[in-house]
C-alpha positions as CSV (number, residue, x, y, z in Angstrom):
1,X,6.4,-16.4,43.2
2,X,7.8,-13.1,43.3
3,X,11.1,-12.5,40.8
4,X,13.8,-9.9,41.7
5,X,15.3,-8.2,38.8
6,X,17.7,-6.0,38.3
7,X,16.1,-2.5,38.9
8,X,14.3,-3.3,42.0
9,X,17.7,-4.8,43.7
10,X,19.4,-1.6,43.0
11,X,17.0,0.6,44.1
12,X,17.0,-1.7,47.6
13,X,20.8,-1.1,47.5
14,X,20.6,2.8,47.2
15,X,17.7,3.2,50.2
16,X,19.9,1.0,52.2
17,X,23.0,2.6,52.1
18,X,21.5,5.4,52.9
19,X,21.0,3.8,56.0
20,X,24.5,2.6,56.6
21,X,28.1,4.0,55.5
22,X,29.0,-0.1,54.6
23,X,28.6,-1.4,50.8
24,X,25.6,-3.5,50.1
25,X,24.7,-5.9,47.5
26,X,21.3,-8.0,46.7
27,X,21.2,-11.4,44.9
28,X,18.8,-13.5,43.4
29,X,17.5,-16.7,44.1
30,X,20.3,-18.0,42.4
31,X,22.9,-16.3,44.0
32,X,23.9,-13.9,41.0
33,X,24.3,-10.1,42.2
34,X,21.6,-8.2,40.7
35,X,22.4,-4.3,42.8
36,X,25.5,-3.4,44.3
37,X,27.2,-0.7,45.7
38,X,30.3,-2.3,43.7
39,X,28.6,-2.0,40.2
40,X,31.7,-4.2,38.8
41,X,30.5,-7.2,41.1
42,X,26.9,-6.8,39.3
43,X,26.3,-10.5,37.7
44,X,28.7,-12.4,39.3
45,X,27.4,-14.8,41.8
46,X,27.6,-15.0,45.4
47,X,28.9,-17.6,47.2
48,X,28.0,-16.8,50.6
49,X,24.6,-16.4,49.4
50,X,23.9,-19.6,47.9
51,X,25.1,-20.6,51.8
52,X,22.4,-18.6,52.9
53,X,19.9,-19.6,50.7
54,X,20.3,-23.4,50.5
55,X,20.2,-23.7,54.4
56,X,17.9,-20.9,54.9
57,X,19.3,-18.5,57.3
58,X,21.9,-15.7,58.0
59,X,24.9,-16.9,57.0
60,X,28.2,-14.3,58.6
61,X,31.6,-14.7,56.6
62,X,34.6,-13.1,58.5
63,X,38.1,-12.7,56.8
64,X,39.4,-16.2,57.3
65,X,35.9,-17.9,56.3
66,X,35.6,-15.1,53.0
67,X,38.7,-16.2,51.9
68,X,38.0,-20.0,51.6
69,X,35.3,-18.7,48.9
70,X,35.1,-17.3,45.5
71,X,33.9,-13.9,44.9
72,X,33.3,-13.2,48.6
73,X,34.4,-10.5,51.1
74,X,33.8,-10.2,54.9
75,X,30.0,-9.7,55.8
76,X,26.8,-10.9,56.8
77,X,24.2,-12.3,54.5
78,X,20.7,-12.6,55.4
79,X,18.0,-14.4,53.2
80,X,15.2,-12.0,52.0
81,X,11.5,-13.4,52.0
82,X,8.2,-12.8,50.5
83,X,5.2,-15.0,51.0
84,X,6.9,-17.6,52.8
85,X,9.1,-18.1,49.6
86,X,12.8,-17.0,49.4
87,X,13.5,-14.6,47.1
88,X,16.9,-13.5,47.0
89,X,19.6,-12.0,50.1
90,X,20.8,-8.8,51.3
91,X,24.2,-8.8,51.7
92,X,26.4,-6.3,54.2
93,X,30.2,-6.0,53.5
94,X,32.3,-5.6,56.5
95,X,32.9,-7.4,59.7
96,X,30.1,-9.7,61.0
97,X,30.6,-8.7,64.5
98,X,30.0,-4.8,63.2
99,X,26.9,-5.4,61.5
100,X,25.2,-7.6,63.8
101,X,23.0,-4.5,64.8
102,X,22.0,-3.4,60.7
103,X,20.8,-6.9,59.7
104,X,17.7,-7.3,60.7
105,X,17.1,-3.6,60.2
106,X,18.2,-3.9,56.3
107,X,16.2,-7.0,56.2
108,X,13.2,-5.9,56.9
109,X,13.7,-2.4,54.8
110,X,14.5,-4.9,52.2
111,X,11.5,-6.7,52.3
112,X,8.9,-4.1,52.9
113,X,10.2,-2.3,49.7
114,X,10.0,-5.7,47.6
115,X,6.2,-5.6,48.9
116,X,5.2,-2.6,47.9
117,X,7.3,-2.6,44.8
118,X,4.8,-5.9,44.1
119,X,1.6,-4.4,45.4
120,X,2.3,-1.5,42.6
121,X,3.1,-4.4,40.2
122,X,-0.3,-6.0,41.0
123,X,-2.4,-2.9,41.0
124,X,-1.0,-2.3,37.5
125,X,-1.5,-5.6,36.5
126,X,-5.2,-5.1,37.5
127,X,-6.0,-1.8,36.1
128,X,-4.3,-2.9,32.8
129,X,-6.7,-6.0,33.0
130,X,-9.6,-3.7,33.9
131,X,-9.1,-1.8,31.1
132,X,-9.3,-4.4,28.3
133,X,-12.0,-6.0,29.9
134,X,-14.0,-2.7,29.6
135,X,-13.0,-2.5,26.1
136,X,-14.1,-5.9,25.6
137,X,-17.2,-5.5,27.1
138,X,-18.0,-2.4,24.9
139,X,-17.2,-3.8,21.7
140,X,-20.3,-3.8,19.2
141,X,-19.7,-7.4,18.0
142,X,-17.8,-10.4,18.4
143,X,-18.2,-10.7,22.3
144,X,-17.7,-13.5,24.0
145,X,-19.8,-13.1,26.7
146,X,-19.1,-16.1,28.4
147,X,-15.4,-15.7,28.9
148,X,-16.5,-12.1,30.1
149,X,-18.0,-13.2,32.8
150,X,-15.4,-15.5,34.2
151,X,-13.1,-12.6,33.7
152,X,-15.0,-10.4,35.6
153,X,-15.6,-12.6,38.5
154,X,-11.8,-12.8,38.5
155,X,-11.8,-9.0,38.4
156,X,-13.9,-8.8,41.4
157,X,-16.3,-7.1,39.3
158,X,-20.6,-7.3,39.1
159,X,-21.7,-8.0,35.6
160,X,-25.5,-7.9,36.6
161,X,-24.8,-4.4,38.4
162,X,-27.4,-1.6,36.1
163,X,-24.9,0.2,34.2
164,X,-25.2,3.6,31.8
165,X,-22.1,4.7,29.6
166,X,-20.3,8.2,29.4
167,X,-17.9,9.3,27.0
168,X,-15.7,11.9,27.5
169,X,-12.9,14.0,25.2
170,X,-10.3,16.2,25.2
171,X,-9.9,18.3,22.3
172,X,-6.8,17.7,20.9
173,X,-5.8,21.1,19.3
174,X,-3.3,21.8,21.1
175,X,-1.4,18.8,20.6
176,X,-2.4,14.8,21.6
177,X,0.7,15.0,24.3
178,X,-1.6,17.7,26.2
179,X,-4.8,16.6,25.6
180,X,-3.6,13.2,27.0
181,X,-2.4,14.6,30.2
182,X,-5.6,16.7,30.8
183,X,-7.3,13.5,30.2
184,X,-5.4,11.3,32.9
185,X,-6.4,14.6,35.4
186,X,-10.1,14.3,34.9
187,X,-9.3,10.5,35.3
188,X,-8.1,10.7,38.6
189,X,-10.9,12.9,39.7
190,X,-13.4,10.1,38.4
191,X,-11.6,7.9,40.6
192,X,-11.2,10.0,43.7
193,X,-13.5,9.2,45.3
194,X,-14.3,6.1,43.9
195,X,-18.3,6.0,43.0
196,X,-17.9,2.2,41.5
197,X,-17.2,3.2,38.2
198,X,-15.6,1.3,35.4
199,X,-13.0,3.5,33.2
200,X,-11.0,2.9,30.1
201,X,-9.4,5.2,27.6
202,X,-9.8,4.3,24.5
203,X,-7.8,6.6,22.7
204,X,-5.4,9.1,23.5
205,X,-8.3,11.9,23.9
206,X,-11.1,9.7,25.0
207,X,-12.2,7.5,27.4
208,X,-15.0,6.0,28.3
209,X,-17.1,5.5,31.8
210,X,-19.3,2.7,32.8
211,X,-21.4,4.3,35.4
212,X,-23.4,2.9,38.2
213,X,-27.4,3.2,36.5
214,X,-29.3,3.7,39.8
215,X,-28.0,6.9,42.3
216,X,-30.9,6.3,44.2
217,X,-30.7,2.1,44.5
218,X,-34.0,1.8,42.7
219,X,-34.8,3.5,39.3
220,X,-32.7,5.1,36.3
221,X,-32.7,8.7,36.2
222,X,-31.2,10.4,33.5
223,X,-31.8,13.8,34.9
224,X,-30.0,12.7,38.2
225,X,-27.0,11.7,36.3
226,X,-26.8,15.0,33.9
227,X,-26.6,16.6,37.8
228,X,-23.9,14.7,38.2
229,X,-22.1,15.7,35.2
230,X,-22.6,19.6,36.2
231,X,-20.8,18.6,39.4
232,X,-17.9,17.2,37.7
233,X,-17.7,19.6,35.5
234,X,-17.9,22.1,38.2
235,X,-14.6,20.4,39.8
236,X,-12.6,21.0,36.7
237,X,-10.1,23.7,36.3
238,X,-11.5,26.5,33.7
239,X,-8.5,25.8,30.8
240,X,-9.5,22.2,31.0
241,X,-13.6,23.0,31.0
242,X,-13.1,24.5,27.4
243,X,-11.6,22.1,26.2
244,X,-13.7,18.7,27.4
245,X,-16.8,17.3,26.0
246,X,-18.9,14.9,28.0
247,X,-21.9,12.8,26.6
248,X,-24.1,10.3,28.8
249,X,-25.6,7.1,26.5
250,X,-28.8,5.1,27.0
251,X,-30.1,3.0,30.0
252,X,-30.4,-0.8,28.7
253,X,-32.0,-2.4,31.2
254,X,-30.4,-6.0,29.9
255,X,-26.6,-5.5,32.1
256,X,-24.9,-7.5,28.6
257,X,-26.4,-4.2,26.7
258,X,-23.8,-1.9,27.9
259,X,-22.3,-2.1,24.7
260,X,-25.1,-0.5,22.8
261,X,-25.2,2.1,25.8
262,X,-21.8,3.1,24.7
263,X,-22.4,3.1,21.1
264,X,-25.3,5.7,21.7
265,X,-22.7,7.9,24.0
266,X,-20.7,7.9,21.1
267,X,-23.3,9.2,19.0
268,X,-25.0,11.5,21.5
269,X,-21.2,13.0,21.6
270,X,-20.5,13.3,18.1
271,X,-24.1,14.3,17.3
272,X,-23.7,17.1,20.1
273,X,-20.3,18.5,18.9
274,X,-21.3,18.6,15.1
275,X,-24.5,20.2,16.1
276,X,-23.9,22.9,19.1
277,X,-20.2,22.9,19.6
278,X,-20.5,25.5,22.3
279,X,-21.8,22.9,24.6
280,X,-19.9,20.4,26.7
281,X,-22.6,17.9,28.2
282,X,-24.6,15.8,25.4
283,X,-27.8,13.6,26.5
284,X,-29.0,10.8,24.5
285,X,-32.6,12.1,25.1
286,X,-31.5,15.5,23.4
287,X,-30.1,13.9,20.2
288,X,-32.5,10.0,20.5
289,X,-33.8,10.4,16.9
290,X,-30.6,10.9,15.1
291,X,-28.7,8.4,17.2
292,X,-31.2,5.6,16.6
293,X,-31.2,6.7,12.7
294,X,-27.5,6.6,12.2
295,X,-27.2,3.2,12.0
296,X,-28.7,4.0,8.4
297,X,-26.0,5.4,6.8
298,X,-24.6,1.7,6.7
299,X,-27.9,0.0,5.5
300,X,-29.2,0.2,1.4
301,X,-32.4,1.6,3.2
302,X,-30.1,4.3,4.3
303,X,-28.5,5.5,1.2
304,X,-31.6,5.6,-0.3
305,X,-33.2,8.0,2.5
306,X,-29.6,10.0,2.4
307,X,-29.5,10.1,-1.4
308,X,-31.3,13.6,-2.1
309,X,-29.1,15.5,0.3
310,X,-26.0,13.6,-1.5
311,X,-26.6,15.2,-4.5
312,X,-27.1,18.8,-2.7
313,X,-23.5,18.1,-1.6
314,X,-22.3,16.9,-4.7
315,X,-23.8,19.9,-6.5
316,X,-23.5,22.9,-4.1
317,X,-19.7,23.0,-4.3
318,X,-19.3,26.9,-1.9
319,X,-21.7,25.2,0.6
320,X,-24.3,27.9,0.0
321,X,-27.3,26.0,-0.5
322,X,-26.6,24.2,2.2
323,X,-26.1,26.7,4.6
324,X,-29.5,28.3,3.3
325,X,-31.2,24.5,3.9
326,X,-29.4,24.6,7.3
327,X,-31.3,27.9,8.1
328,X,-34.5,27.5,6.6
329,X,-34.6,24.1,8.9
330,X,-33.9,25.8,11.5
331,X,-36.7,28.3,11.3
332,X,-39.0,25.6,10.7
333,X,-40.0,27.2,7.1
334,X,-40.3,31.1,8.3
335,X,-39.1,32.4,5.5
336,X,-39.3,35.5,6.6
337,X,-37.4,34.6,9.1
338,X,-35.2,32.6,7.5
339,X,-34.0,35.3,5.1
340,X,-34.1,38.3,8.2
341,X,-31.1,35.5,9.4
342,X,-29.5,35.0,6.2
343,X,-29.7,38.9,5.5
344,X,-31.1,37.9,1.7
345,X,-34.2,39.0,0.0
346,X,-37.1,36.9,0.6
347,X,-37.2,36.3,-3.5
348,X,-33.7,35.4,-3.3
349,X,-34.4,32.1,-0.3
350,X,-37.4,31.3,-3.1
351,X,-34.5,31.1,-6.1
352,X,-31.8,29.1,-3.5
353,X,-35.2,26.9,-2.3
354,X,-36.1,26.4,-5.6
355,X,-32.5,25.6,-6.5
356,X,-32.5,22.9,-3.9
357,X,-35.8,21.2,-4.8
358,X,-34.4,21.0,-8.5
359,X,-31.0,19.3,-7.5
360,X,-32.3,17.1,-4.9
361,X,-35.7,15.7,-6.5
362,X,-37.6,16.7,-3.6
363,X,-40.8,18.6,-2.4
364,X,-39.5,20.9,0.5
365,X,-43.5,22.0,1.0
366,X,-44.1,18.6,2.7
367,X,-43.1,17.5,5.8
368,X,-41.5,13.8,4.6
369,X,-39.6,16.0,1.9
370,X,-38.0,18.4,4.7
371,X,-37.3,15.2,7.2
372,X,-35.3,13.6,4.3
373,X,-33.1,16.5,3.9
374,X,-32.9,17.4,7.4
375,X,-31.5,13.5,8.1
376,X,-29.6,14.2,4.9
377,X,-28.0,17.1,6.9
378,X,-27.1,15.8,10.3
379,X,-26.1,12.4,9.2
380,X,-24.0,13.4,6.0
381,X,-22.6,16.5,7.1
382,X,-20.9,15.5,10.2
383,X,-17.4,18.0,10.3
384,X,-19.0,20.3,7.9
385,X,-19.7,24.1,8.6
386,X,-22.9,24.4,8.6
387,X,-23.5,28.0,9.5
């Protein structure tokens, strides 16, 4: 059942006597005033509208019958309805036989505004409801997947219905009140039209977008989606396009996996930013290897692998070294080329090499030596300048 409080019943007094030049007030179930053009009669309850209410129709008062009750004046009071159930009564102050031709008008403004005032209430209700079921569902651990799916059949919502993640942020430099808005604007474009996607934010920045897997009804295609992304990103206003970054996860085919295809979005994006800020779209495919291994940096296996590049950081406290590691991997060992970027002597990236091989214990001539410190790199030095 449907409650009137104290907001709604104003506002329903306000639109009506807008309508007519005579006071109106709204009550309760109860019979207490809740809105009134009379703010000092707010509270008090309302004789002629327990009439009203206990027998279940309009119930007119004129002087002589008013004065026989308590806290009444001349006027016609008419029971308000929604769902079959009564909810409360619009009351009209003034002579019945005046305001025989407003009731059924104010009425039914009455009621139409307590309707849509619920249908907002309910559509809140279920997008707040969407939203922590999304969160839920993306949670690494601690699922319970079978309350998930009764919650999402009471959501009206497919579990078993292929699904890839997105994540998407706003950069926040300019302030978390901004970045917040521009976020609740790309949002509404997601939504408009709707394409079946699920969308939460979870944080002030970031949300995150549980995508439909298969645009074509019948396979995963991860270039078909990264289209997609250039089209969205294409809709967005310039200012805003700066400032976003977009990364698309993993297909799992297993629908319950949708938490591990946000967990690699989340990577892919952090990967991506750390590694070519200039960019705004990230794909899993581009960034796979790191995304996979970066679970590592919580296991003993991965401290150990991690260790050698630890000590570089530890050591190398102006960042030089590392920037010359960072260079020389990203010349694949030129170091002719390596040093043309650096704008050093080729004698002095053999000292700096040599100075890295001594600190970190390892052989930077072999492959397995160079993989170490390049994981070392991109899994260690996330926020870092790397140069």
């Amino acid at each position: 059942m449907y409650f009137l409080d104290n907001q709604l019943a104003q506002q329903i007094v306000d639109r009506t006597m807008a309508i007519i030049g005579h006071n109106i007030n709204v009550m309760n179930s109860q019979g207490v005033i809740l809105g009134s053009g009379e703010p000092h009669r707010i509270g008090s309850t309302h004789e002629g509208a327990l009439l009203a209410i206990s027998q279940n129709r309009t119930v007119e008062l004129n002087s002589a019958s008013a004065a026989s009750l308590q806290g009444v004046k001349p006027g016609i009071n008419l029971p308000l309805h929604y769902q079959g159930e009564i909810i409360g009564v619009i009351g009209i102050t003034g002579e019945p036989e005046h305001l025989k031709a407003f009731g059924e008008l104010l009425k039914m403004t009455a009621e139409m505004i307590v309707e849509q005032a619920n249908s907002l209430n309910v559509a809140q209700w279920r997008a707040r409801q969407q939203e922590e079921f999304i969160l839920q569902l993306i949670k690494p651990e601690g699922r319970d997947l079978s309350h998930l799916k009764i919650w999402a059949q009471r959501l009206d919502i497919d579990l078993e219905m292929p699904r890839v993640a997105a994540v998407l942020r706003i950069s926040d430099d300019a302030g978390d009140e901004l970045a917040n808005s521009q976020l609740k604007t790309v949002l509404h474009l997601l939504e408009t039209p709707s394409r079946g996607n699920l969308i939460a934010m979870t944080s002030m920045t970031e949300l995150v977008i549980l995508k439909p897997a298969f645009l074509d009804g019948k396979a995963w295609s991860a270039e078909a989606e990264s289209l997609r992304i250039d089209r969205l990103l294409k809709r967005l206003p310039s200012e805003l396009n700066a400032r976003l970054k977009i990364s698309l996860g993993h297909y799992f085919p297993a629908t319950m996996d949708i938490n591990r295809s946000y967990q690699t979005a989340l990577e892919t994006l952090n990967f991506g930013q750390q590694l070519h800020p200039e960019q705004s779209k990230y794909l899993y495919e581009d960034h796979a290897l790191l995304v996979m291994l970066s679970g590592l940096k919580h296991d003993w296996r991965g401290e150990q692998l991690l260790r050698p590049f630890q000590r570089l950081i530890d050591r190398d406290k102006n960042a030089l070294l590392r920037k010359t590691l960072a260079s020389y991997l990203g010349h694949f060992g030129d170091q002719q080329a390596c040093a043309k970027a650096l704008f050093i002597h080729r004698n002095t990236l053999r000292y700096r090499l040599d100075k890295i091989a001594q600190i970190t214990k390892v052989d930077i001539q072999k492959l397995d030596g160079l993989l170490q410190l390049y994981l070392g790199q991109v899994l260690l030095s996330r926020g870092q300048d790397q140069g």
